[in-house]
N, C-alpha and C positions, 0 to 999 in steps of 0.2 A: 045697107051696104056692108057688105063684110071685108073688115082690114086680117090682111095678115101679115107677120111680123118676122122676119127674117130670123132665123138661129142666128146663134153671136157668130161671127165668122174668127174659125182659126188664125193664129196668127201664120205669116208664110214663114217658113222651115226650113230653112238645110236639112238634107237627109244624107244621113253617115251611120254604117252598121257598125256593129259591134259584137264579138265573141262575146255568147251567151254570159258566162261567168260575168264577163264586164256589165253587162245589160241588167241582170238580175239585181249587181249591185246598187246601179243607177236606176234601174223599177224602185227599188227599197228605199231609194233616198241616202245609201248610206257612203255613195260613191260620190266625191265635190267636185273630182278633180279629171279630166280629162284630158289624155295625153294625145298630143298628136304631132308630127313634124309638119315644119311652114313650108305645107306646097302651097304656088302661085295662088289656088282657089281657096285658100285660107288667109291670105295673110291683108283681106280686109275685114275677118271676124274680129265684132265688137261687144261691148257690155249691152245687153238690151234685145238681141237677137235672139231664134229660138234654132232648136234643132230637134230635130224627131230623127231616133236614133232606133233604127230596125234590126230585130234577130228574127231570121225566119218568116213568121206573121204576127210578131210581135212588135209596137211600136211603142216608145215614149216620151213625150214630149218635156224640152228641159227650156230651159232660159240662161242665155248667158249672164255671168255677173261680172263676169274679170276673165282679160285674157293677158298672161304673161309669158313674154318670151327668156330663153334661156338656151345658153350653147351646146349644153350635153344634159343628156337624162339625168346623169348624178348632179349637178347643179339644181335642176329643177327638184329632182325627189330630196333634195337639202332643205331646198327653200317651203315647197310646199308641203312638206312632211308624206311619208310613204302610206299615211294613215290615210290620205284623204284622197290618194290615189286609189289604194286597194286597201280597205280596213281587214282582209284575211288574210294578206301575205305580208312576210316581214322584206326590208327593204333592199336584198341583196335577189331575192327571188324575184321580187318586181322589175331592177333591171337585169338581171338575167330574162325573163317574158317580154318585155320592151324590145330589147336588143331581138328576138327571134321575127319581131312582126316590122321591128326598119332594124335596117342594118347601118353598117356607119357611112355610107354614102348620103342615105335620108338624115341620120342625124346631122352631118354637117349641113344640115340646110337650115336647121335652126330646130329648136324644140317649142309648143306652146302648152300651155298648162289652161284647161278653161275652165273655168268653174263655172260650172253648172247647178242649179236648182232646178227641181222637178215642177210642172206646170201640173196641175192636179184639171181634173175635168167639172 
């Protein structure tokens, strides 16, 4: 009798893209910290979940560890250092790029910071 054994099954994902730059980061490991404003289908993301995060046809899968909320992008880039947002850009050009992709309607909804770790295969 031949058994056979199922592949480990992925965990289920959120899928949210991201401008390459951002992606390449977070492929490398070297991105912790992901910015996003609290729309309705975010604001029951927790520690422990995963997100596979697509450019193109490229995918990657992370794990959440910590999600903190905050009222304005410069609050958050205080608290979680601009380092761990974007390790190439220094911290006035990160919210200047922030600011281009929500504007201040979305910020007023609230900001989340999620740190992310890379799920390796």
């Amino acid at each position: 009798m031949t058994r056979y054994t199922a592949a480990p099954a992925q965990p289920r994902a959120r899928h949210m893209n991201l401008f390459r730059r951002y992606f390449d980061l977070v492929a490398a490991g070297r991105k912790t910290i992901e910015v996003r404003v609290q729309y309705a289908n975010l604001r029951n993301l927790a520690a422990g979940q995963h997100i596979k995060f697509a450019c193109g046809k490229d995918e990657c899968l992370v794990r959440v560890v910590r999600v903190a909320r905050y009222s304005s992008f410069e609050e958050m880039l205080d608290t979680e250092g601009p380092a761990n947002v974007n390790p190439d850009s220094p911290r006035e050009q990160q919210l200047t790029n922030i600011r281009r992709i929500y504007g201040p309607e979305k910020e007023a909804l609230g900001v989340l910071a999620i740190e992310i770790e890379r799920v390796t295969d």
